[in-house]
C-alpha atoms as an extended CHARMM CRD file, in Angstrom:
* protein
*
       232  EXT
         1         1  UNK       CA           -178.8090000000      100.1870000000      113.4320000000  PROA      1               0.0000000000
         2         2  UNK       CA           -175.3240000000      101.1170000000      111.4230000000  PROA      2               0.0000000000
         3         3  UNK       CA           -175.6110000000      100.2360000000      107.8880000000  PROA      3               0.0000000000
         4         4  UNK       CA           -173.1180000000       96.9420000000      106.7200000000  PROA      4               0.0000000000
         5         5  UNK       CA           -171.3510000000       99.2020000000      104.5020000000  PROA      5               0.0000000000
         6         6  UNK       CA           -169.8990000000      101.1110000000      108.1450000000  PROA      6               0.0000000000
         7         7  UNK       CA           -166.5840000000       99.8060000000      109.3390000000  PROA      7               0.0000000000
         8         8  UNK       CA           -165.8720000000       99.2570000000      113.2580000000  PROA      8               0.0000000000
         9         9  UNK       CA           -163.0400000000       98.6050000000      115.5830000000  PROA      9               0.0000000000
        10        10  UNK       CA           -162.8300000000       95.1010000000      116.4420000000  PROA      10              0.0000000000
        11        11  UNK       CA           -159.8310000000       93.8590000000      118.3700000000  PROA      11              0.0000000000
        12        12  UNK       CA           -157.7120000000       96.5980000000      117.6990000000  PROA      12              0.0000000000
        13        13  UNK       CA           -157.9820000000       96.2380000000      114.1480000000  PROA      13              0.0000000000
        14        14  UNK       CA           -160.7330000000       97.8690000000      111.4260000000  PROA      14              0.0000000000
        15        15  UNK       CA           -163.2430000000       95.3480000000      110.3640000000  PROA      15              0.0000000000
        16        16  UNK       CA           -166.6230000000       95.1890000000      108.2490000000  PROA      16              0.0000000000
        17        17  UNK       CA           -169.2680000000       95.0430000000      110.6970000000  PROA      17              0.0000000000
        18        18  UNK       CA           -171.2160000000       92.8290000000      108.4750000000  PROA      18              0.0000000000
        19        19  UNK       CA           -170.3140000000       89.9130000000      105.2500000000  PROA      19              0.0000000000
        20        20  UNK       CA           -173.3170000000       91.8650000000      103.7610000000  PROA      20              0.0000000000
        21        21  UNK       CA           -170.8390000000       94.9010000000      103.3820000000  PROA      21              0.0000000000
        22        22  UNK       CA           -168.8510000000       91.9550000000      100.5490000000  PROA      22              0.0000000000
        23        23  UNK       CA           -172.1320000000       91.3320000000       99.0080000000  PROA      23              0.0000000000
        24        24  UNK       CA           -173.3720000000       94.7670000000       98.4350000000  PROA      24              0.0000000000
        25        25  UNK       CA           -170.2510000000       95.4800000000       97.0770000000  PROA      25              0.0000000000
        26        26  UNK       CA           -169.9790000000       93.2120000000       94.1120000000  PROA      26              0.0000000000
        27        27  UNK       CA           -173.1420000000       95.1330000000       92.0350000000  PROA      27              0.0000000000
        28        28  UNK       CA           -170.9770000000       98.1610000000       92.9660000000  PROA      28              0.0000000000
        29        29  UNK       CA           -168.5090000000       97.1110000000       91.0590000000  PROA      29              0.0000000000
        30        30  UNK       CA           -170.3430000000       95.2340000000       88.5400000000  PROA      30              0.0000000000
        31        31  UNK       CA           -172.0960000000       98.6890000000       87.7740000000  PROA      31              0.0000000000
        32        32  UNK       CA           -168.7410000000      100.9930000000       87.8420000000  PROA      32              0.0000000000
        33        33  UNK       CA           -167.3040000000       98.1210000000       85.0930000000  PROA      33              0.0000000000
        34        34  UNK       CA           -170.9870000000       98.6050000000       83.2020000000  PROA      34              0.0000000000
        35        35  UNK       CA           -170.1730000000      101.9650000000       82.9930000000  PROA      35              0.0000000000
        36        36  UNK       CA           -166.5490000000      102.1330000000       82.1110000000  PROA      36              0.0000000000
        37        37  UNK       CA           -167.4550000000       99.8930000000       78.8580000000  PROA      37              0.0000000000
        38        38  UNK       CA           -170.3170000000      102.2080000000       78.3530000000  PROA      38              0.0000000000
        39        39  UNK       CA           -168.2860000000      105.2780000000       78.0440000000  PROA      39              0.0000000000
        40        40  UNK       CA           -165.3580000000      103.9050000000       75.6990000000  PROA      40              0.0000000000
        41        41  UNK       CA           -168.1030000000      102.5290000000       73.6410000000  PROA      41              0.0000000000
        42        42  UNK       CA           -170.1320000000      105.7410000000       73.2620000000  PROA      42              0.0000000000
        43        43  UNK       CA           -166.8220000000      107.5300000000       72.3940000000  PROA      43              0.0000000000
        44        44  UNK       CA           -165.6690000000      105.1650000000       69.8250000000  PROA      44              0.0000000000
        45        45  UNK       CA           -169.4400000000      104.8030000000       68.7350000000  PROA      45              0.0000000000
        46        46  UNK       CA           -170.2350000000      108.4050000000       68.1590000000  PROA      46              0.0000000000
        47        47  UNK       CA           -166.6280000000      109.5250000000       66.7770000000  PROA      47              0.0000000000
        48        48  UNK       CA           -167.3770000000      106.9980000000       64.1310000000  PROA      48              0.0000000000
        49        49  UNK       CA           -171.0070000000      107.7260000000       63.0400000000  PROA      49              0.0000000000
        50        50  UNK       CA           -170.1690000000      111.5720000000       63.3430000000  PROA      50              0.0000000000
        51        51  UNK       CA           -167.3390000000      111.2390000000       60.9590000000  PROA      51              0.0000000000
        52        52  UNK       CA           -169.8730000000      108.5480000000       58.7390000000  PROA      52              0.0000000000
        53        53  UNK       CA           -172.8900000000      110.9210000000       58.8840000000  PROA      53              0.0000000000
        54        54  UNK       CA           -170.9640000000      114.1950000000       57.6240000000  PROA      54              0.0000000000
        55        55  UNK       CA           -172.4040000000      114.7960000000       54.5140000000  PROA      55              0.0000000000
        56        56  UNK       CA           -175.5220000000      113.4920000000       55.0210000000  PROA      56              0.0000000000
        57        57  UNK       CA           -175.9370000000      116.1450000000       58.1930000000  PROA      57              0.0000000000
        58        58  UNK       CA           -175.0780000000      119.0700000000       55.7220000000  PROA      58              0.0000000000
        59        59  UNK       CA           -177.7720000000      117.5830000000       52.9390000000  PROA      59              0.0000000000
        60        60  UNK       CA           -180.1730000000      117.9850000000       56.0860000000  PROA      60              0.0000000000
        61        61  UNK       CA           -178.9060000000      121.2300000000       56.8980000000  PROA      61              0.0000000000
        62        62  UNK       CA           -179.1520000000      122.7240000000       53.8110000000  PROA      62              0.0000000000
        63        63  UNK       CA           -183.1100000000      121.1950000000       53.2590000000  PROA      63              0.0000000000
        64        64  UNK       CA           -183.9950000000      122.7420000000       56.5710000000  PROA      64              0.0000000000
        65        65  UNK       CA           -182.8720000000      125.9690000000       56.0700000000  PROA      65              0.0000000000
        66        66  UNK       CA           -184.6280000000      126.1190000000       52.5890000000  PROA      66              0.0000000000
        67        67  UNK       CA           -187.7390000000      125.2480000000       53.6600000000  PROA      67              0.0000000000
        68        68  UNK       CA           -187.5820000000      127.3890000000       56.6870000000  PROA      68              0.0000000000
        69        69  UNK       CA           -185.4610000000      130.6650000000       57.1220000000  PROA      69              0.0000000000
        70        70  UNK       CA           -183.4220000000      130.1560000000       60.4430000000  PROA      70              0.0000000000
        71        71  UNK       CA           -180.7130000000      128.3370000000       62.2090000000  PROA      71              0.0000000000
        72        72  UNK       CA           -180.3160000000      124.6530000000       60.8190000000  PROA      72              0.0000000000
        73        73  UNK       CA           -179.9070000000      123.0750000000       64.8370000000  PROA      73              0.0000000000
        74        74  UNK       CA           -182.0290000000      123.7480000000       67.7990000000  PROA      74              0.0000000000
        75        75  UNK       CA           -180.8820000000      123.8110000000       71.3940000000  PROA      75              0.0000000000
        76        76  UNK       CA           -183.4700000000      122.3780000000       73.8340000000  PROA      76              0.0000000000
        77        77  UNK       CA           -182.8880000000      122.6210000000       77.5410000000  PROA      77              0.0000000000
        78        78  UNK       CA           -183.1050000000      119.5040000000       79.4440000000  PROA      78              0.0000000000
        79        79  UNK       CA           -182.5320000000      118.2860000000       82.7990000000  PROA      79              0.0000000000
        80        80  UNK       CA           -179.4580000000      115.5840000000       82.4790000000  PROA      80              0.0000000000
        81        81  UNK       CA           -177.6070000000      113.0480000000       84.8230000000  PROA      81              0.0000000000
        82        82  UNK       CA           -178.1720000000      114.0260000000       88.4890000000  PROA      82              0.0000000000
        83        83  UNK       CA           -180.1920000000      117.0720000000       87.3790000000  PROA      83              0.0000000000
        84        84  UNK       CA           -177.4960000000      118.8980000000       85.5750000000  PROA      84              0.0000000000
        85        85  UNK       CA           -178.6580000000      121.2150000000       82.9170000000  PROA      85              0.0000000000
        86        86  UNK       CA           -178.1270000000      119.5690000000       79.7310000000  PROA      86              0.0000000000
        87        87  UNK       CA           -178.3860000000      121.3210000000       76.0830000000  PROA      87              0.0000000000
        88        88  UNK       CA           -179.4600000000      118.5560000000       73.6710000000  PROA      88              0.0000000000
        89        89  UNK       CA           -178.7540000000      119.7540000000       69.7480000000  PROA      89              0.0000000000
        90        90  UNK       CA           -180.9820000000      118.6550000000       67.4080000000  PROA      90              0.0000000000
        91        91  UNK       CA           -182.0550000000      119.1190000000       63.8790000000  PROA      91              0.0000000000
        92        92  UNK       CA           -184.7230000000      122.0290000000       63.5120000000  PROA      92              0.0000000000
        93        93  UNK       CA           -187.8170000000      120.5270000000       62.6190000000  PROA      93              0.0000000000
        94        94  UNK       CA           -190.6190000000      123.4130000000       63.3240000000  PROA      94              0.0000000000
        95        95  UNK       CA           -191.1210000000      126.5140000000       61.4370000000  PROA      95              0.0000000000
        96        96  UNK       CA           -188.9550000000      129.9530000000       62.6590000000  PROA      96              0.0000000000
        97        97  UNK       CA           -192.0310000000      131.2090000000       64.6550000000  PROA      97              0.0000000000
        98        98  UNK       CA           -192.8980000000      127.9400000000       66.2160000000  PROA      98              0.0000000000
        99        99  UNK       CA           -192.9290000000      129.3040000000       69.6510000000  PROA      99              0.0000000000
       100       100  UNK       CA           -195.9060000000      132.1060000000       68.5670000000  PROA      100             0.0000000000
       101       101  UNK       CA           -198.1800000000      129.4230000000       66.4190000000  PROA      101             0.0000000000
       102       102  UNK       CA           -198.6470000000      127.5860000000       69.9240000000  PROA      102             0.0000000000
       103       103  UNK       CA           -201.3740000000      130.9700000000       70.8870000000  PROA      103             0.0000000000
       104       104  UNK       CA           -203.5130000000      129.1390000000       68.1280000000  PROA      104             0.0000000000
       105       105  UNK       CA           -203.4910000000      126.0060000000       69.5590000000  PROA      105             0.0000000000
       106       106  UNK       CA           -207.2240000000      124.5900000000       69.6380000000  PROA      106             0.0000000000
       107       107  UNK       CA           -208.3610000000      123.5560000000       73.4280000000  PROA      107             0.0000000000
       108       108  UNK       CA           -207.8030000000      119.5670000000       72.0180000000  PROA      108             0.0000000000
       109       109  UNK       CA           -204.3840000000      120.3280000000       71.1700000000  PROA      109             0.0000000000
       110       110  UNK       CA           -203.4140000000      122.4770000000       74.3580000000  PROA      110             0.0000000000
       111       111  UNK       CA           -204.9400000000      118.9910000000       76.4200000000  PROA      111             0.0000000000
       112       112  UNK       CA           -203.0170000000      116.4580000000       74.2290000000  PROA      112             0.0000000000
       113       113  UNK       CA           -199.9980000000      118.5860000000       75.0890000000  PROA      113             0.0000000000
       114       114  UNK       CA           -200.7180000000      118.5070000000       78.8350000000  PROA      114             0.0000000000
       115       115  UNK       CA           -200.6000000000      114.8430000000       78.3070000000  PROA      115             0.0000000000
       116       116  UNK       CA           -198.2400000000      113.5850000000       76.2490000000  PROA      116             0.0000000000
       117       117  UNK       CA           -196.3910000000      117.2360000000       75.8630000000  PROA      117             0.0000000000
       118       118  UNK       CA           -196.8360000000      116.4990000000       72.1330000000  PROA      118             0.0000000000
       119       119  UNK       CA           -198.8100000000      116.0420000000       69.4300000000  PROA      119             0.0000000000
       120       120  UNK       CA           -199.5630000000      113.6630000000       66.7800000000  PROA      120             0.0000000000
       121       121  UNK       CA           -200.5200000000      116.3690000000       63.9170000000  PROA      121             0.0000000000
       122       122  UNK       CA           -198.2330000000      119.2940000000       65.0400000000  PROA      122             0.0000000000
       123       123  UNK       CA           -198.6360000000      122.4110000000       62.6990000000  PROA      123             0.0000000000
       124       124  UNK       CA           -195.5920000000      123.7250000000       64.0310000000  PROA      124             0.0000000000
       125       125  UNK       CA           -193.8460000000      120.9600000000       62.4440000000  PROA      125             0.0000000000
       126       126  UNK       CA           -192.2600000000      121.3150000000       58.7450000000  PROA      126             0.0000000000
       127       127  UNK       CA           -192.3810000000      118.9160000000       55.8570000000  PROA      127             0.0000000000
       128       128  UNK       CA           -188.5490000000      117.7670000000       56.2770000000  PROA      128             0.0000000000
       129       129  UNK       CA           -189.0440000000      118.2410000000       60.0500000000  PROA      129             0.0000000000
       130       130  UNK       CA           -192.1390000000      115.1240000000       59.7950000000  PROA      130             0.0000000000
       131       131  UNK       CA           -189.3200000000      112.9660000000       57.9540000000  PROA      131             0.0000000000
       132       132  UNK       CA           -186.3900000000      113.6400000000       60.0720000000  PROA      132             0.0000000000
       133       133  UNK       CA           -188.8170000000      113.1200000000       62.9150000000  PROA      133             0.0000000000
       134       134  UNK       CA           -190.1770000000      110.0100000000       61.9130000000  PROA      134             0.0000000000
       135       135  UNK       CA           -186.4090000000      108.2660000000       61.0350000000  PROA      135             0.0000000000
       136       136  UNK       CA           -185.1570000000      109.7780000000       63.9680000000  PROA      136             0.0000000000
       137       137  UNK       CA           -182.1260000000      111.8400000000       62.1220000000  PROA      137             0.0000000000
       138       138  UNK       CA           -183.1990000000      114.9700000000       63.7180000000  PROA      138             0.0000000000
       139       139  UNK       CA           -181.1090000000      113.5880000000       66.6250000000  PROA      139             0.0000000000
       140       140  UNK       CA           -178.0690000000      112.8260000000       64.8830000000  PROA      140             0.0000000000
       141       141  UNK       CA           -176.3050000000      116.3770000000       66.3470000000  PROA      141             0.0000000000
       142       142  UNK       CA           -176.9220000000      114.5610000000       69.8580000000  PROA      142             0.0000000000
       143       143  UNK       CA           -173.2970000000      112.8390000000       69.0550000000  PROA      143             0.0000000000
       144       144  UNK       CA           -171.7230000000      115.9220000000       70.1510000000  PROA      144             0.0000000000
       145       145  UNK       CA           -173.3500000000      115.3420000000       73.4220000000  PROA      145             0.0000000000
       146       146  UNK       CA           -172.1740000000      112.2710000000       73.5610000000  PROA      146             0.0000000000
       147       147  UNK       CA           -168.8850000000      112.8840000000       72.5360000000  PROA      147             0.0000000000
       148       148  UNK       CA           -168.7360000000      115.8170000000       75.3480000000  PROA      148             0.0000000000
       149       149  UNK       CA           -169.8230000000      113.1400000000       78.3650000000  PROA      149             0.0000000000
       150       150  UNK       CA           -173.2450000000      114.6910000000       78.5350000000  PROA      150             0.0000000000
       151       151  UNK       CA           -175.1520000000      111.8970000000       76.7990000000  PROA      151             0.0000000000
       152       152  UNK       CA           -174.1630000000      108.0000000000       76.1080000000  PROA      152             0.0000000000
       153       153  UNK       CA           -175.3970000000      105.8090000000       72.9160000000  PROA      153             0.0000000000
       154       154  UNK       CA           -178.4720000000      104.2380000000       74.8160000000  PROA      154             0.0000000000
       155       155  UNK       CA           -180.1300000000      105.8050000000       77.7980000000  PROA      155             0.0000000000
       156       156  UNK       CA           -183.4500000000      107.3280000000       79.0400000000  PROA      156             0.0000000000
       157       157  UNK       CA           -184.3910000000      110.1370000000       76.8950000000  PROA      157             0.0000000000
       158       158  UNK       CA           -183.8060000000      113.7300000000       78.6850000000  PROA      158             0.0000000000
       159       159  UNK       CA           -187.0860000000      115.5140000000       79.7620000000  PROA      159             0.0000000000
       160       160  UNK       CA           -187.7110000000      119.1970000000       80.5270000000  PROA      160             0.0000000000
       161       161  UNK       CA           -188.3190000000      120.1440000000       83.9840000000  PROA      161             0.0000000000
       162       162  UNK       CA           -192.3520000000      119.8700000000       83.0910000000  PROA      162             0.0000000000
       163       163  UNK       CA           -192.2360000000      116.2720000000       82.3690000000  PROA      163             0.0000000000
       164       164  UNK       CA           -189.3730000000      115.3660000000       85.4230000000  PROA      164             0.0000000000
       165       165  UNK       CA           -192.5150000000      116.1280000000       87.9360000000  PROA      165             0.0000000000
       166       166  UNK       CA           -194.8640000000      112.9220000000       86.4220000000  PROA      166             0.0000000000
       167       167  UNK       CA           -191.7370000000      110.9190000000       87.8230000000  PROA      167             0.0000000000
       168       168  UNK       CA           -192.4580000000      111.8890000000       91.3460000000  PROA      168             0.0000000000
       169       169  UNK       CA           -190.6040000000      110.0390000000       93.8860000000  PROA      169             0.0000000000
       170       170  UNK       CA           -189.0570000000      108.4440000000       90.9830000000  PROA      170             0.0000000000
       171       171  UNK       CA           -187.1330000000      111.1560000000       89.8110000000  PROA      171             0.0000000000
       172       172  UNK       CA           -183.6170000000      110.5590000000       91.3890000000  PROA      172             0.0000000000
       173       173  UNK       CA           -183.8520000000      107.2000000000       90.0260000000  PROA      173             0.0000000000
       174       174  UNK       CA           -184.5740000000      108.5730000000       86.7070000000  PROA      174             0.0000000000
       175       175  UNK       CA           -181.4940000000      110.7030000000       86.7770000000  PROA      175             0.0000000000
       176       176  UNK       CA           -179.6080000000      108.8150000000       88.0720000000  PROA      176             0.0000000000
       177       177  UNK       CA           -178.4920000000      107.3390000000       84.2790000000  PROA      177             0.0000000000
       178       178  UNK       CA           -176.7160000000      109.4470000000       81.5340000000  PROA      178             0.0000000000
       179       179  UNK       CA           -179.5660000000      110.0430000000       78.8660000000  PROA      179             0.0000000000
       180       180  UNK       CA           -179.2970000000      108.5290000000       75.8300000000  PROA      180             0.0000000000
       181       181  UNK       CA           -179.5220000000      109.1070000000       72.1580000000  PROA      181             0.0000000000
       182       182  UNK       CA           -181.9260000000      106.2610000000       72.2210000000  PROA      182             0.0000000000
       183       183  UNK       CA           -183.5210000000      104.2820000000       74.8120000000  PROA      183             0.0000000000
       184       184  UNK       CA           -185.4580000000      101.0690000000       75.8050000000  PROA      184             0.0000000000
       185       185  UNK       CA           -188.9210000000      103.2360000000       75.3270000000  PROA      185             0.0000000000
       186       186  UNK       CA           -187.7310000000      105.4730000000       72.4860000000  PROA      186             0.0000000000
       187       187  UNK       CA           -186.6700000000      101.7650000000       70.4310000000  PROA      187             0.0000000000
       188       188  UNK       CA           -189.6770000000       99.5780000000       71.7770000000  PROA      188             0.0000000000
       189       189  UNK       CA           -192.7940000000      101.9450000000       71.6910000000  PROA      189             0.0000000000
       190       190  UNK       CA           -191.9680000000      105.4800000000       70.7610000000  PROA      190             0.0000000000
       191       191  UNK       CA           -195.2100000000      107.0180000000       69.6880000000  PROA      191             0.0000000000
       192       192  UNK       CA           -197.5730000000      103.5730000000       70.5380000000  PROA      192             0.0000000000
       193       193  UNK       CA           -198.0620000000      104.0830000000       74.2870000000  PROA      193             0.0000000000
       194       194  UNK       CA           -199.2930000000      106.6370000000       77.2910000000  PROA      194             0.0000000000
       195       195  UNK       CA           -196.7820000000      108.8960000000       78.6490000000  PROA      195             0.0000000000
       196       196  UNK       CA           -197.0380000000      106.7650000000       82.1320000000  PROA      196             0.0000000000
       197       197  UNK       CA           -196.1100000000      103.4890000000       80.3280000000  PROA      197             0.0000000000
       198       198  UNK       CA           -192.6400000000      105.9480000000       79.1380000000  PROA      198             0.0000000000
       199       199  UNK       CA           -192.1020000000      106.4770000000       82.8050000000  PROA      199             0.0000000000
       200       200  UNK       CA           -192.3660000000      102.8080000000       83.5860000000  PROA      200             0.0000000000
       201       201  UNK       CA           -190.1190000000      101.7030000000       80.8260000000  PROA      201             0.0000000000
       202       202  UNK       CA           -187.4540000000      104.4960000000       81.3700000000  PROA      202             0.0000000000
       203       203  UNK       CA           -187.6080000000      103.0840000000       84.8400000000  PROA      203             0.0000000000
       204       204  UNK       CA           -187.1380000000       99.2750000000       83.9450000000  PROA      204             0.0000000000
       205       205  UNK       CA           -184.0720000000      100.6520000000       81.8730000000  PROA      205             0.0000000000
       206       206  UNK       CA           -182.5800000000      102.3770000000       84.5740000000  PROA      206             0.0000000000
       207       207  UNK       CA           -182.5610000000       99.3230000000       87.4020000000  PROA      207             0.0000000000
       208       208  UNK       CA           -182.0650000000       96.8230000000       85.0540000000  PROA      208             0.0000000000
       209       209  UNK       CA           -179.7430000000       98.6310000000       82.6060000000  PROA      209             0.0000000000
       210       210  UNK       CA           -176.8100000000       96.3050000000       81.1560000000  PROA      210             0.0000000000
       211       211  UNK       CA           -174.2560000000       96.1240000000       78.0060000000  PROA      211             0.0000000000
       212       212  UNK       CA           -175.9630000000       93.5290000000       76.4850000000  PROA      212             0.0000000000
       213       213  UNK       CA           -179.5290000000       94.9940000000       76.6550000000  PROA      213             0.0000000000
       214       214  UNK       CA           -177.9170000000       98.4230000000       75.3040000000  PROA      214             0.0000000000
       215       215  UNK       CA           -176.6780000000       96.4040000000       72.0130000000  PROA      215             0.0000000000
       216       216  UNK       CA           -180.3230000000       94.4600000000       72.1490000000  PROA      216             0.0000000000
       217       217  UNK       CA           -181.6370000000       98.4960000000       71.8620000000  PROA      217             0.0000000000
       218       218  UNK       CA           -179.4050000000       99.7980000000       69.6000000000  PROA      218             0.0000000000
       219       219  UNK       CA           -179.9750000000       96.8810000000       66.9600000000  PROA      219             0.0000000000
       220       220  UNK       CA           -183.9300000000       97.3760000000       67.5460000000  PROA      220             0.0000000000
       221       221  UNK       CA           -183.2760000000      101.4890000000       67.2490000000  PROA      221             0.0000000000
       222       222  UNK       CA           -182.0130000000      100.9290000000       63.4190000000  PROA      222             0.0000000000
       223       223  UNK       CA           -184.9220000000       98.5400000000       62.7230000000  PROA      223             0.0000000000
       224       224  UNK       CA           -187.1170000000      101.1440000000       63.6040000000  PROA      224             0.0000000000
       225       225  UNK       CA           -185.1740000000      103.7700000000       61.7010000000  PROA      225             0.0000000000
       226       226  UNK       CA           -185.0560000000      101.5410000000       58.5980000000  PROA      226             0.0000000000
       227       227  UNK       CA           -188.9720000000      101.3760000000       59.0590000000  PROA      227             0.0000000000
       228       228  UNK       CA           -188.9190000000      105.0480000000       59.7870000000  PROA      228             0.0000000000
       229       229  UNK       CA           -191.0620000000      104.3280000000       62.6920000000  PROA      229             0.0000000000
       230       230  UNK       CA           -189.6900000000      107.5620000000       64.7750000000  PROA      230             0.0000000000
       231       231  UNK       CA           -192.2530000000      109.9930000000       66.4760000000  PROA      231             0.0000000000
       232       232  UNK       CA           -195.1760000000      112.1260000000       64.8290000000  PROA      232             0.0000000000
C-alpha cells in the first residue's frame, strides 16, 4: 500500500492520493511552529540569564577551584539530538582524581551505579559540588549549549551512550528532541524515582512535548531550585 503522504498522477494533473495526506500534515506543522518558538525563546532565555548569572558563575568558580585544585568546568560527553555527540559544560563538582577513587568503590556502590549510574552518598563528590548539585547551579554553563543550538531551555536530559541502551527500541524517539537544561523528569522527580520511571517520563515529554507544558516545567524547575531539591 503507498503511504497518504505519496502523491500520484490523476487526470493529468498531481494529486494527494489520500485527504489523510491534509490531516497528517497539520501536527507537522503544528510541531515545526512548536519548535520555531522554542528556539527564539531559548536564545532570548539563555542570553539573558547568562548575562544575569555572571558574577554569581565566577563566585562558583572561584569556590570550586579552592576547594579542589583543577579546572573550574567539566566537559561530559553525551549523546544529543539525533545521536550527535554533544559536550555538556558543567560546574566541577567531584574532586581532581574523581575518575581513580571509583577503584574503591564498595560492591553496593558499583551495583547502585549499574542502576541508577549514580549514587546517593558519592565520595567523589565535594562539599560545594553537594550544594551546586542539590540547587542545580552546576548546570548553569549548559547556557552556552543552548546558546550554540546544541541544547534548548526544557528538554530530556542528555545521557551517555551507557544509559541510551535502557531506552531500547525507544531510543530514536528519545533523540529525537533537543535535550534540555531541565526537563519534565529532572523538575517533577529528580532523585525520588527508578531510573525506568526517568525513561517513561522523558518519553511522555517527548510525544507530548508543547510551549505551554515547557513554561509549566520551567516555573516547577525554580520551585525546586528555591527548595534546593536538585540531585544527591
Amino acid at each position: 500500500m503507498k503511504n497518504a503522504l505519496n502523491y500520484e498522477q490523476k487526470d493529468g494533473e498531481t494529486a494527494q492520493s489520500s485527504p489523510v495526506a491534509a490531516i497528517d500534515a497539520q501536527p507537522q506543522k503544528s510541531k515545526k511552529a512548536y519548535y520555531l518558538i522554542k528556539r527564539v525563546f531559548d536564545i532570548v532565555f539563555s542570553v539573558v540569564a547568562l548575562i544575569v548569572s555572571i558574577i554569581p558563575m565566577l563566585i562558583i568558580s572561584l569556590l570550586v577551584v579552592q576547594e579542589s585544585s583543577g579546572a573550574p568546568f567539566y566537559v561530559h560527553n553525551r549523546i544529543g539530538r539525533n545521536g550527535k555527540p554533544l559536550r555538556v559544560l558543567k560546574f566541577r563538582t567531584m574532586y581532581a582524581n574523581a575518575d581513580q577513587m571509583v577503584e574503591s568503590f564498595t560492591p553496593e556502590q558499583k551495583a547502585e551505579w549499574e542502576e541508577n549510574f549514580k549514587l546517593n552518598d558519592d565520595p567523589r563528590i565535594t562539599k560545594v559540588g553537594k550544594f551546586l548539585r542539590r540547587s542545580s547551579l552546576d548546570e548553569l554553563p549548559q547556557l552556552w549549549n543552548i546558546i550554540k543550538g546544541e541544547m534548548s531551555v526544557v528538554g530530556p536530559r542528555p545521557v551517555v551512550a551507557e544509559e541510551l541502551e535502557r531506552y531500547g527500541d525507544s531510543k530514536d524517539k528519545f533523540l529525537s528532541a533537543p535535550p534540555g537544561l531541565t526537563g519534565y523528569w529532572q523538575a517533577y522527580a529528580r532523585s525520588t524515582c527508578s531510573y525506568e520511571q526517568r525513561i517513561q517520563m522523558e518519553l511522555r515529554y517527548v510525544e507530548n512535548a508543547n510551549f505551554w507544558w515547557d513554561i509549566k516545567i520551567i516555573l516547577k524547575t525554580v520551585e525546586a531550585v528555591l527548595h534546593t531539591r536538585g540531585a544527591k
